[in-house]
C-alpha positions, 0 to 999 in steps of 0.5 A, a space after each residue: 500500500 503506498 502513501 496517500 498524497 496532501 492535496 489543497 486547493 488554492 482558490 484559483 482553479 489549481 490543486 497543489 499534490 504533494 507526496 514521497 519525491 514530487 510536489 505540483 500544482 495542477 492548473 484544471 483549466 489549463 488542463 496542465 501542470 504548472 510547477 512540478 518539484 522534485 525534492 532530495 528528500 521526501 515531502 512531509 507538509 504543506 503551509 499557505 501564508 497569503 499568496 505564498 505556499 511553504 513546502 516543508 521536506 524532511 530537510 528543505 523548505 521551499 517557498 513558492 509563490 502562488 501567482 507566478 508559479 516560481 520558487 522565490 526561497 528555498 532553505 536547507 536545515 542540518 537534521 530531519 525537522 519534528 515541529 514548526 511554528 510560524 510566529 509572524 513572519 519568522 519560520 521556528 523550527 526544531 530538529 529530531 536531535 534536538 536542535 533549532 532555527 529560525 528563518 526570517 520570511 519578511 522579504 518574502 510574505 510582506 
């Protein structure tokens, strides 16, 4: 039995799927993908703040804007991430061994 996949609508006739090693948006009137992602490693978790979408893997995070489709940040962290709090704009993060970061979003969600 494989993974079931997280899917979210956005709002503008697209669904966004994320599972294992691929993350997409699907555009239903284009009838067409238009982002296709393949992480490193496996997605886990998907974050929508405005017209901005967070795509958590077990060891990256990208930062897609939804309007134009495009990667604006992406961020690499040490070790495997258990938790996340979005505290205004700052990402907090905490690692599996115990570690932690911040990563400051303002340039991109303001």
């Amino acid at each position: 039995m494989g993974v079931a996949p997280e899917i979210m609508e956005t709002g503008n006739d697209e669904i966004i799927i994320g599972v294992d090693l691929d993350v997409c948006i699907y555009n239903r009137t284009k009838k067409s993908v238009v982002l296709h992602i393949k992480p490193i490693c496996f997605f886990c978790e998907f974050l929508r703040v405005k017209d901005k979408l967070i795509v958590f893997t077990e060891l990256d995070i990208y930062l897609i804007n939804l309007n134009t489709h495009e990667i604006e940040m992406e961020f690499s962290y040490p070790d495997v991430y258990t938790t996340y709090e979005l505290d205004g704009n700052i990402l907090k993060m905490n690692y599996i061994e115990g570690g932690e970061t911040s990563v400051d979003l303002n340039k991109f969600l303001s």
